[in-house]
C-alpha positions in Angstrom: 0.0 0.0 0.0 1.7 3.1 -0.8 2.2 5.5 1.8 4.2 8.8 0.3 1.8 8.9 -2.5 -1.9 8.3 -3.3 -3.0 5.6 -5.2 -3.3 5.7 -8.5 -6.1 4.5 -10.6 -4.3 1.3 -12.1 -3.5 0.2 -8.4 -7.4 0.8 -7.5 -8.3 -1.4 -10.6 -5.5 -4.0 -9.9 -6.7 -4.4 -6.3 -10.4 -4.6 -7.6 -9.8 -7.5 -9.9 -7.5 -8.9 -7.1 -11.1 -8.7 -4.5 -13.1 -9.8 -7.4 -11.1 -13.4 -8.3 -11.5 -13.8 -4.3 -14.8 -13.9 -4.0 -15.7 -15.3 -7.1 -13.8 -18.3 -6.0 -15.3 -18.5 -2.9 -18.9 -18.0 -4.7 -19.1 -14.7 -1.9 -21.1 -11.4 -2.4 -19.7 -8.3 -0.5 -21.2 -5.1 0.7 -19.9 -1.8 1.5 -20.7 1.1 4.0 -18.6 4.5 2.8 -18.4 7.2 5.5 -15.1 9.4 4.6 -14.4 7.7 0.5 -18.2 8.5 -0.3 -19.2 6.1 -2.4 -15.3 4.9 -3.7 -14.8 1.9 -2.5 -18.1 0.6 -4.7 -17.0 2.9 -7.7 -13.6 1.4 -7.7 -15.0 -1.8 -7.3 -17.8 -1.0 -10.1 -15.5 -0.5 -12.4 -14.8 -4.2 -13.5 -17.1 -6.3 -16.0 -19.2 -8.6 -14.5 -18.8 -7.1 -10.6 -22.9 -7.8 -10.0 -21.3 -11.7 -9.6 -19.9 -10.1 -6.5 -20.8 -6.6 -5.5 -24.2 -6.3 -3.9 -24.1 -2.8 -3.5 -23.2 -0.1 -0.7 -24.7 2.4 1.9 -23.0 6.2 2.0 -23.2 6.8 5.3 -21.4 10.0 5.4 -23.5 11.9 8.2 -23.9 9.8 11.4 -27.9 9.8 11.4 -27.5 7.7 8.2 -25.4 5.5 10.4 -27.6 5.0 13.3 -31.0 4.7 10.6 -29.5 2.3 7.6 -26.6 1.3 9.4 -27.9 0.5 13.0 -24.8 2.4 14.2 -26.1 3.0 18.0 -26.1 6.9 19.1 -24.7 6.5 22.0 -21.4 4.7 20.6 -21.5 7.6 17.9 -21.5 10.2 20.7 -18.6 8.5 23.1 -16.3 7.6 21.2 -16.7 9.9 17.5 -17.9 8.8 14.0 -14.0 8.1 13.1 -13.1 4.5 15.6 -12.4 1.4 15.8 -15.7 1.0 17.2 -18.2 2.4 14.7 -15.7 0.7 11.8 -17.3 -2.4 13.5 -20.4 -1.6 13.7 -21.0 -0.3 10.0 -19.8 -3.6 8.9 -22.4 -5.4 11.1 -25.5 -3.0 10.1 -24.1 -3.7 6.4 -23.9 -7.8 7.0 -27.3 -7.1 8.4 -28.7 -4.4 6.0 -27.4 -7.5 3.4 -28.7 -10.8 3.8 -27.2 -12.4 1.1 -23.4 -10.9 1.5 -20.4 -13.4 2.6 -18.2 -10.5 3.6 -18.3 -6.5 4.4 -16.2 -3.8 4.6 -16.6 -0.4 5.6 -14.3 3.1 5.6 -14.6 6.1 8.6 -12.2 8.6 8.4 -11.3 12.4 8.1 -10.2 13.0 4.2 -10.0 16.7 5.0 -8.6 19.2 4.1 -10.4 20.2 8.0 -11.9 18.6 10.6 -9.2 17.0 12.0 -8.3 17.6 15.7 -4.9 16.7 17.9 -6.8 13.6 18.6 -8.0 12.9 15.4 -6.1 13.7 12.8 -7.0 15.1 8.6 -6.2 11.5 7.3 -7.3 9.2 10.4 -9.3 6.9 8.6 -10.3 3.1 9.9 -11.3 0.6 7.1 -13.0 -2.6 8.6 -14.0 -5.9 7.0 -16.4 -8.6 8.6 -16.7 -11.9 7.3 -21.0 -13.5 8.0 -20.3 -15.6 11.2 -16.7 -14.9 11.4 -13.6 -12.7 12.3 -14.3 -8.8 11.2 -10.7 -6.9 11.3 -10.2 -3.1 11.7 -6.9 -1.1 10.8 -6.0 2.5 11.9 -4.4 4.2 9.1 -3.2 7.9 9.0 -3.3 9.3 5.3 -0.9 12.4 4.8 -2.4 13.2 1.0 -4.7 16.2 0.0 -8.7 15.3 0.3 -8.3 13.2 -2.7 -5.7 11.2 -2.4 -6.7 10.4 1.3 -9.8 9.0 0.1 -8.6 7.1 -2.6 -5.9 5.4 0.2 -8.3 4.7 2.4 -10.6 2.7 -0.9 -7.5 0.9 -1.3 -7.2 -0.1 2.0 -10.7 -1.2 2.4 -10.4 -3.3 -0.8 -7.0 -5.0 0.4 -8.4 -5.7 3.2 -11.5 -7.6 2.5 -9.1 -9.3 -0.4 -7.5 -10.5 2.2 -10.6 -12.0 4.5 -12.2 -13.4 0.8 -8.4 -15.4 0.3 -8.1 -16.7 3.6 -7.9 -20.9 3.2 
Protein backbone atom coordinates (compact mmCIF):
# COMPACT_ATOMS: atom_id res chain seq x y z
CA UNK A 1 0.00 0.00 0.00
CA UNK A 2 1.73 3.07 -0.81
CA UNK A 3 2.19 5.47 1.83
CA UNK A 4 4.21 8.81 0.29
CA UNK A 5 1.81 8.91 -2.52
CA UNK A 6 -1.88 8.26 -3.28
CA UNK A 7 -2.98 5.57 -5.24
CA UNK A 8 -3.31 5.68 -8.47
CA UNK A 9 -6.10 4.50 -10.64
CA UNK A 10 -4.30 1.26 -12.12
CA UNK A 11 -3.48 0.23 -8.37
CA UNK A 12 -7.43 0.76 -7.46
CA UNK A 13 -8.29 -1.45 -10.62
CA UNK A 14 -5.48 -3.95 -9.93
CA UNK A 15 -6.73 -4.36 -6.34
CA UNK A 16 -10.41 -4.57 -7.57
CA UNK A 17 -9.76 -7.47 -9.85
CA UNK A 18 -7.48 -8.86 -7.08
CA UNK A 19 -11.09 -8.68 -4.52
CA UNK A 20 -13.07 -9.83 -7.39
CA UNK A 21 -11.11 -13.40 -8.28
CA UNK A 22 -11.52 -13.80 -4.28
CA UNK A 23 -14.82 -13.91 -4.02
CA UNK A 24 -15.68 -15.29 -7.08
CA UNK A 25 -13.79 -18.34 -6.04
CA UNK A 26 -15.30 -18.54 -2.86
CA UNK A 27 -18.93 -17.99 -4.70
CA UNK A 28 -19.05 -14.72 -1.88
CA UNK A 29 -21.08 -11.35 -2.41
CA UNK A 30 -19.70 -8.28 -0.51
CA UNK A 31 -21.18 -5.12 0.70
CA UNK A 32 -19.94 -1.78 1.50
CA UNK A 33 -20.72 1.12 4.03
CA UNK A 34 -18.61 4.47 2.83
CA UNK A 35 -18.38 7.17 5.45
CA UNK A 36 -15.13 9.38 4.61
CA UNK A 37 -14.45 7.72 0.52
CA UNK A 38 -18.19 8.47 -0.35
CA UNK A 39 -19.22 6.08 -2.39
CA UNK A 40 -15.27 4.87 -3.72
CA UNK A 41 -14.80 1.90 -2.48
CA UNK A 42 -18.09 0.56 -4.68
CA UNK A 43 -17.02 2.87 -7.69
CA UNK A 44 -13.62 1.37 -7.70
CA UNK A 45 -15.02 -1.76 -7.31
CA UNK A 46 -17.85 -1.04 -10.05
CA UNK A 47 -15.54 -0.52 -12.41
CA UNK A 48 -14.81 -4.24 -13.46
CA UNK A 49 -17.09 -6.27 -15.95
CA UNK A 50 -19.21 -8.64 -14.48
CA UNK A 51 -18.83 -7.14 -10.60
CA UNK A 52 -22.91 -7.83 -10.04
CA UNK A 53 -21.32 -11.67 -9.58
CA UNK A 54 -19.92 -10.14 -6.50
CA UNK A 55 -20.78 -6.58 -5.50
CA UNK A 56 -24.16 -6.31 -3.94
CA UNK A 57 -24.06 -2.80 -3.46
CA UNK A 58 -23.17 -0.05 -0.73
CA UNK A 59 -24.68 2.36 1.93
CA UNK A 60 -23.04 6.19 2.02
CA UNK A 61 -23.19 6.78 5.26
CA UNK A 62 -21.40 9.96 5.38
CA UNK A 63 -23.55 11.94 8.17
CA UNK A 64 -23.93 9.80 11.38
CA UNK A 65 -27.86 9.75 11.35
CA UNK A 66 -27.49 7.66 8.18
CA UNK A 67 -25.41 5.49 10.45
CA UNK A 68 -27.61 4.96 13.28
CA UNK A 69 -30.95 4.66 10.61
CA UNK A 70 -29.52 2.33 7.61
CA UNK A 71 -26.56 1.27 9.42
CA UNK A 72 -27.86 0.55 12.95
CA UNK A 73 -24.84 2.41 14.20
CA UNK A 74 -26.09 3.04 18.00
CA UNK A 75 -26.14 6.90 19.09
CA UNK A 76 -24.69 6.46 21.97
CA UNK A 77 -21.43 4.74 20.63
CA UNK A 78 -21.46 7.60 17.91
CA UNK A 79 -21.54 10.20 20.67
CA UNK A 80 -18.62 8.46 23.09
CA UNK A 81 -16.30 7.64 21.16
CA UNK A 82 -16.70 9.87 17.49
CA UNK A 83 -17.87 8.76 14.00
CA UNK A 84 -14.03 8.13 13.06
CA UNK A 85 -13.06 4.53 15.60
CA UNK A 86 -12.37 1.43 15.84
CA UNK A 87 -15.68 0.96 17.23
CA UNK A 88 -18.22 2.36 14.65
CA UNK A 89 -15.74 0.74 11.85
CA UNK A 90 -17.29 -2.38 13.46
CA UNK A 91 -20.35 -1.62 13.75
CA UNK A 92 -21.00 -0.31 10.04
CA UNK A 93 -19.81 -3.64 8.90
CA UNK A 94 -22.37 -5.35 11.07
CA UNK A 95 -25.53 -2.97 10.13
CA UNK A 96 -24.12 -3.75 6.41
CA UNK A 97 -23.90 -7.80 6.97
CA UNK A 98 -27.33 -7.14 8.42
CA UNK A 99 -28.71 -4.45 5.97
CA UNK A 100 -27.45 -7.51 3.35
CA UNK A 101 -28.65 -10.77 3.77
CA UNK A 102 -27.20 -12.35 1.10
CA UNK A 103 -23.42 -10.87 1.48
CA UNK A 104 -20.43 -13.40 2.61
CA UNK A 105 -18.20 -10.50 3.58
CA UNK A 106 -18.34 -6.53 4.36
CA UNK A 107 -16.20 -3.79 4.59
CA UNK A 108 -16.60 -0.41 5.58
CA UNK A 109 -14.27 3.11 5.58
CA UNK A 110 -14.58 6.11 8.61
CA UNK A 111 -12.15 8.58 8.44
CA UNK A 112 -11.28 12.38 8.10
CA UNK A 113 -10.18 13.05 4.24
CA UNK A 114 -9.97 16.71 5.00
CA UNK A 115 -8.57 19.20 4.06
CA UNK A 116 -10.36 20.25 7.95
CA UNK A 117 -11.90 18.63 10.57
CA UNK A 118 -9.19 17.00 11.96
CA UNK A 119 -8.32 17.62 15.69
CA UNK A 120 -4.90 16.68 17.94
CA UNK A 121 -6.75 13.60 18.62
CA UNK A 122 -8.05 12.87 15.43
CA UNK A 123 -6.07 13.75 12.85
CA UNK A 124 -6.96 15.07 8.64
CA UNK A 125 -6.19 11.49 7.33
CA UNK A 126 -7.29 9.23 10.40
CA UNK A 127 -9.29 6.93 8.58
CA UNK A 128 -10.34 3.09 9.85
CA UNK A 129 -11.27 0.60 7.12
CA UNK A 130 -12.96 -2.64 8.61
CA UNK A 131 -14.04 -5.92 7.00
CA UNK A 132 -16.45 -8.63 8.62
CA UNK A 133 -16.72 -11.94 7.34
CA UNK A 134 -20.99 -13.55 8.04
CA UNK A 135 -20.32 -15.57 11.23
CA UNK A 136 -16.67 -14.91 11.44
CA UNK A 137 -13.61 -12.65 12.35
CA UNK A 138 -14.30 -8.76 11.25
CA UNK A 139 -10.68 -6.90 11.34
CA UNK A 140 -10.17 -3.12 11.71
CA UNK A 141 -6.86 -1.12 10.82
CA UNK A 142 -6.00 2.54 11.87
CA UNK A 143 -4.43 4.22 9.13
CA UNK A 144 -3.23 7.92 9.03
CA UNK A 145 -3.30 9.28 5.31
CA UNK A 146 -0.94 12.43 4.79
CA UNK A 147 -2.35 13.18 1.01
CA UNK A 148 -4.69 16.25 0.00
CA UNK A 149 -8.65 15.34 0.28
CA UNK A 150 -8.27 13.19 -2.68
CA UNK A 151 -5.70 11.17 -2.37
CA UNK A 152 -6.67 10.43 1.29
CA UNK A 153 -9.79 8.95 0.09
CA UNK A 154 -8.57 7.06 -2.60
CA UNK A 155 -5.88 5.42 0.18
CA UNK A 156 -8.33 4.73 2.40
CA UNK A 157 -10.57 2.67 -0.93
CA UNK A 158 -7.49 0.86 -1.27
CA UNK A 159 -7.16 -0.11 2.03
CA UNK A 160 -10.74 -1.19 2.36
CA UNK A 161 -10.35 -3.25 -0.83
CA UNK A 162 -6.99 -4.99 0.40
CA UNK A 163 -8.45 -5.74 3.22
CA UNK A 164 -11.55 -7.56 2.50
CA UNK A 165 -9.15 -9.30 -0.41
CA UNK A 166 -7.52 -10.46 2.22
CA UNK A 167 -10.57 -12.01 4.46
CA UNK A 168 -12.16 -13.36 0.76
CA UNK A 169 -8.43 -15.38 0.35
CA UNK A 170 -8.07 -16.71 3.62
CA UNK A 171 -7.85 -20.88 3.18
Amino acid sequence: MPSTRAPTDVELDAAARLLARGLVKRGWQMASAESCTGGLVGHVITQIPKSSDHYLGGIVSYSNSVKEELLDVPADLLERVGAVSTEVAEAMTAGTLGRFPSASLAVAVTGIAGPDGGTNEKPVGLTYVAAAVRDGPTVVECHTWSHDRDGNKRASALAAIELATRLATVE
